[in-house]
Steps between C-alpha positions, in 0.01 A plus 500: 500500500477207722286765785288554173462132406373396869280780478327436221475062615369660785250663317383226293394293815333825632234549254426568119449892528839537617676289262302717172606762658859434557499286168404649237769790431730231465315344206524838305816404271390181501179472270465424108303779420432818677137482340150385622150549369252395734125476474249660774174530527253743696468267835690454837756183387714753318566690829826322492610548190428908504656535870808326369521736176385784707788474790805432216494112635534410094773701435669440825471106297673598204149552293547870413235511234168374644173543324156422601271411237073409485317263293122498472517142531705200706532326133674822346753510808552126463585537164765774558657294765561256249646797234703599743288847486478423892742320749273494801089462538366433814128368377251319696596081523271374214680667171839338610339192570286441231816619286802274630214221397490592160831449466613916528833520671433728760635514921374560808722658690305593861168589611467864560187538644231248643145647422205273574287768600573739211248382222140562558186423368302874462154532390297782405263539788168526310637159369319294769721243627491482840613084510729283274228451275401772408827573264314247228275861457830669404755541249830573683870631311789365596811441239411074437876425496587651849479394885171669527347208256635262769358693771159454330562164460581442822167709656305306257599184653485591851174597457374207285397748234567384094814716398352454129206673537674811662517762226816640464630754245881534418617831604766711578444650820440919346289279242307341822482794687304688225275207420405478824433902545268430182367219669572259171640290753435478881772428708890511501756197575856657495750631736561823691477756424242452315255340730550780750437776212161290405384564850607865516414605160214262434352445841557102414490283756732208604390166538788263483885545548731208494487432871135654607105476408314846551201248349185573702521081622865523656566887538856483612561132463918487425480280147822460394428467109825622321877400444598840390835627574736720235830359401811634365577351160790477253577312123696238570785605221501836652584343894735274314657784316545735788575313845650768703183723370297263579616493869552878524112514372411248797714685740304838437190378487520311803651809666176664363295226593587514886508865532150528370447207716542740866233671630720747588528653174170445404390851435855613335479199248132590428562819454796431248230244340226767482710786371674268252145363360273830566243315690345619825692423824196378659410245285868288553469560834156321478624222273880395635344265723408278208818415468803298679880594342666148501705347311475170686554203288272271738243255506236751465662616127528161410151454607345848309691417187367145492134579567552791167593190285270292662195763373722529173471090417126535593424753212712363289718752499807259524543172371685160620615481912567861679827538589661562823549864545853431637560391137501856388593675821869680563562511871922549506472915466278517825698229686774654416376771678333366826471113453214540767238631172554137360302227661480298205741546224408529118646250303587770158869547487618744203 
């Protein structure tokens, strides 16, 4: 026992993997409920959480039933968070934010993936814009109440354009996709994989991501334009409830996080990914460098989540001061884990 106890200290100073690895069997009696309904979605963040189910990393937690569920909207998975329908969604940063400052008692628990580059700005090519300017000849879908309407924001500004007199049309991204087949609208501001399907299917054409201009006036530029990155959230009651699950469902996905994270097992966690989702091989392969698998609590997701309530307060989206993200930010699970993933520590104790 004390061999074992040195071995796992030892462990713990050596690096996160290791520790999830060695951990997590040990939580398996532990947790208050054996039971987890997560939500997914059809992009590249929830690489984590379908390795984890995929290799038995849940179960080898303790969480023995695990179910993956969709929503056709980021308000519909919000809400079953909150019912307890759901005890995980990883969405993009602006839902949580927007909802810990209306008062909703929700958690951040980590990031799980940083993805600046993954929205993009897609255009029908017989649309004609070639510059910045030319998007006031468009009408563009994006869902309004997502990171995408930031990243327009946030284009429209750099490029000293009017955001108001951009025409945008709330839509789901099918919804989008087949308005902008039938050309009712004309371009496309969402995530991938949709973007890369618009220029596949629809021989659209990209002229903004969140860190580069394919404009024709600065073809290549790097304009960094968006604070997206996906975090894992939680009710509050339902952390408060279940502790131990709560750090078992840290543990795992952390575990996840970091073997996703190594590029040498790139092509076995993409192929799990593909498989699991029945999407072509190719096109992950082509999209995983949109994203970086941290869980860092750092400057730089103080800094994202501030700028997302900064664009909230602007539109009038959120009322009174924003709040410090730290206010509704859990950092004990994952420094409990490796205390080198917390820079700055969140200030939300259960």
């Amino acid at each position: 026992m004390k061999n074992l106890t040195a071995l796992l200290k030892t462990t713990i100073a050596a690096g996160m993997l290791a520790v999830a690895a060695l951990g997590a069997p040990a939580i398996a009696q532990e947790v208050e409920t054996d039971t987890l309904s997560i939500s997914i979605g059809p992009d590249l963040p929830f690489l984590v959480h379908i390795v984890a189910k995929e290799k038995g990393w849940f179960a080898e937690a303790g969480f023995k039933n695990v179910e993956f569920k969709t929503f056709a909207s980021g308000n519909l998975a919000g809400e079953a968070l909150l019912a307890d329908q759901i005890q995980l969604w990883t969405p993009g940063n602006l839902p949580p934010v927007s909802m810990a400052h209306n008062g909703i008692p929700v958690v951040i628990l980590g990031t799980n993936a940083v993805s600046h580059g993954l929205e993009k700005i897609v255009v029908r090519k017989d649309a004609g814009v070639e510059n910045a300017e030319d998007l006031y000849k468009t009408k563009l879908g994006l869902l309004v109440s997502s990171t995408s309407g930031a990243l327009l924001a946030n284009v429209a500004k750099h490029y000293g354009l009017d955001a108001a007199k951009i025409q945008t049309v709330n839509l789901t991204p099918p919804e989008a996709m087949a308005a902008m087949a039938n050309n009712e609208i004309q371009g496309i501001v969402f995530w991938e994989p949709f973007p890369y399907r618009a220029v596949k299917e629809q021989d659209g054409k990209i002229v903004h991501t969140g860190t580069k201009s394919f404009f024709a006036k600065n073809n290549g530029e790097e304009v960094p334009v968006s604070n997206n990155r996906t975090v894992w959230v939680a009710s509050q009651d339902w952390v408060r409830e279940n502790p131990k699950a709560t750090s078992a469902l840290v543990r795992t996905l952390l575990k996840a996080q970091a073997y996703v994270a190594d590029p040498a097992n790139r092509d076995e966690v993409l192929k799990i990914y593909s498989d699991f989702q029945k999407q072509p091989l190719e096109m992950n392969q082509a999209l995983i460098s949109d994203y970086t698998f941290t869980p860092k609590a750092d400057q730089a997701y103080v800094d994202d989540m501030a700028a997302i309530a900064s664009y909230l307060k602007a539109t009038n989206r959120i009322q009174g001061d924003a709040q410090d993200v730290l206010t509704y930010t859990y950092t004990e699970p994952m420094k409990a884990v490796d205390p080198s993933l917390v820079d700055i520590e969140g200030q939300w104790k259960p």
